[in-house]
C-alpha positions as CSV (number, residue, x, y, z in Angstrom):
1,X,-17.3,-1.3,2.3
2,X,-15.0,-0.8,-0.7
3,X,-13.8,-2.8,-3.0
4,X,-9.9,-2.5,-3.9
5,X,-7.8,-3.4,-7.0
6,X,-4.2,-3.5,-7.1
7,X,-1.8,-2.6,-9.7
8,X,1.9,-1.9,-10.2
9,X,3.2,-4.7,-9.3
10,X,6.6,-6.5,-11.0
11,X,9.8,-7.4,-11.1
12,X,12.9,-4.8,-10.6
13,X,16.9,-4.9,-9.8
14,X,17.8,-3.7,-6.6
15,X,18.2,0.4,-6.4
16,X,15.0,-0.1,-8.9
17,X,11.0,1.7,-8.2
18,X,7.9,1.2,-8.8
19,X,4.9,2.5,-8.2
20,X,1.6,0.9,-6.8
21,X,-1.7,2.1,-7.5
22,X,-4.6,1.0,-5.5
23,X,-8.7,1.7,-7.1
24,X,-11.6,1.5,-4.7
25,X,-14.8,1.4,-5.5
26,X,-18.5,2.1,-3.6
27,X,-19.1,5.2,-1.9
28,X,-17.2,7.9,0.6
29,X,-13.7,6.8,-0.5
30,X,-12.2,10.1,1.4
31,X,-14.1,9.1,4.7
32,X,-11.5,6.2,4.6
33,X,-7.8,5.6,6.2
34,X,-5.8,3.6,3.8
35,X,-2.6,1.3,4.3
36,X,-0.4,-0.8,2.6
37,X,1.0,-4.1,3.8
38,X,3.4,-6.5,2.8
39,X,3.4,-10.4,3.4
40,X,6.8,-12.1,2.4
41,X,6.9,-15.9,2.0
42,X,7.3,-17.5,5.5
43,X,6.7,-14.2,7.1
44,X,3.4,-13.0,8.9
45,X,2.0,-10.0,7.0
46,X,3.0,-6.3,7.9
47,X,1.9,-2.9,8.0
48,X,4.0,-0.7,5.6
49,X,2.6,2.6,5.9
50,X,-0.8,4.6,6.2
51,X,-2.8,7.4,5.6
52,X,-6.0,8.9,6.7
53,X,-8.7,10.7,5.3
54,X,-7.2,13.9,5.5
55,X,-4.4,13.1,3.7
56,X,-1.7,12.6,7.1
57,X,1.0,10.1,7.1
58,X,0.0,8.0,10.2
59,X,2.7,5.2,9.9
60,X,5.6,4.5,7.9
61,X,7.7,1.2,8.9
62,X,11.1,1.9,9.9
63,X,12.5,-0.7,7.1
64,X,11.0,1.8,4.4
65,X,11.4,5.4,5.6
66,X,13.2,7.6,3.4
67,X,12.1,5.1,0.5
68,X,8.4,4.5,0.1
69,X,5.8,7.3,0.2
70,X,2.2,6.8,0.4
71,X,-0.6,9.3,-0.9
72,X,-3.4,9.6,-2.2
73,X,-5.8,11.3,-4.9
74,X,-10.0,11.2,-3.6
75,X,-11.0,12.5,-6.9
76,X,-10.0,9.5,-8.5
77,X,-10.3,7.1,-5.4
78,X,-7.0,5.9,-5.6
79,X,-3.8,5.2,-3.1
80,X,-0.8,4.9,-4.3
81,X,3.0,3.9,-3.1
82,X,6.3,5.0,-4.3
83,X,8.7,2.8,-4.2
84,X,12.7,3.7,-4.9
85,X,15.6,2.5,-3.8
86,X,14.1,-1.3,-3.7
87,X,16.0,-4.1,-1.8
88,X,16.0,-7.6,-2.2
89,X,14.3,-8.3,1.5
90,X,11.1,-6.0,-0.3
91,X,9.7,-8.5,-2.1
92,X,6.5,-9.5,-0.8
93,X,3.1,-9.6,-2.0
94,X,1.4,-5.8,-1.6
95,X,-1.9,-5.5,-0.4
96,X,-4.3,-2.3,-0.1
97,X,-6.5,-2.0,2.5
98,X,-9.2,0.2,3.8
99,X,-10.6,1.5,7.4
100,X,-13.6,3.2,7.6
101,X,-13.2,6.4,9.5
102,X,-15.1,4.7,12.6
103,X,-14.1,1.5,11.9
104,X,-11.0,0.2,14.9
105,X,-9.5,-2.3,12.0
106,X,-8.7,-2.5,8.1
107,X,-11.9,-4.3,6.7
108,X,-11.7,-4.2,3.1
109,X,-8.3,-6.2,1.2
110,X,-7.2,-6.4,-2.4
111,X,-6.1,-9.2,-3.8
112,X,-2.4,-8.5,-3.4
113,X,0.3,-7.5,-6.3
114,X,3.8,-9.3,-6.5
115,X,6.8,-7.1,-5.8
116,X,9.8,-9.0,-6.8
117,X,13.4,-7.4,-6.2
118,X,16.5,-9.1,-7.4
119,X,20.0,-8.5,-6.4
């Protein structure tokens, strides 16, 4: 497994970005799909948007299409997530996770950075 460390996180105005960095460590972090999710308060936690080891956009939520972008850079095992045009309803806690390439689920979590957006 990896390990995964958040960063990026903060508080922005609405129409604000920011940008989320993700650092694995351990061993064959291009053999692994990567995701970011969301959990708001109250709310069950959701899948934002992925991408897999060869660098393909597998999933982008509807609520953030045309406004986040995931990618990634192997050389320095990191995923990140563009942000822009923030709205209130974004704020969540961000969490990277990882899938091993024959893996069916995400296995490996961060511990989460705060997103705050206000109006």
């Amino acid at each position: 497994q990896v390990q995964l460390v958040e960063s990026g996180g903060g508080s922005v105005p609405a129409g604000g970005s920011l940008r989320l960095s993700c650092a694995a460590s351990g061993r064959a972090f291009s053999s692994y799909a990567m995701a970011w999710f969301r959990q708001a308060p109250g709310k069950e936690r959701e899948i934002v948007t992925s991408i897999d080891w060869n660098n393909i956009i597998t999933y982008t939520a509807d609520s953030v299409k045309g406004r986040f972008t995931i990618s990634r850079d192997n050389a320095k095992n990191t995923v990140y997530l563009q942000m822009n045009s923030l709205k209130p309803e974004d704020t969540a806690l961000y969490y990277c996770a990882a899938r091993f390439r024959s893996d069916a689920s995400f296995r490996s979590w961060g511990q989460g950075t705060q997103v705050t957006v206000s109006s």
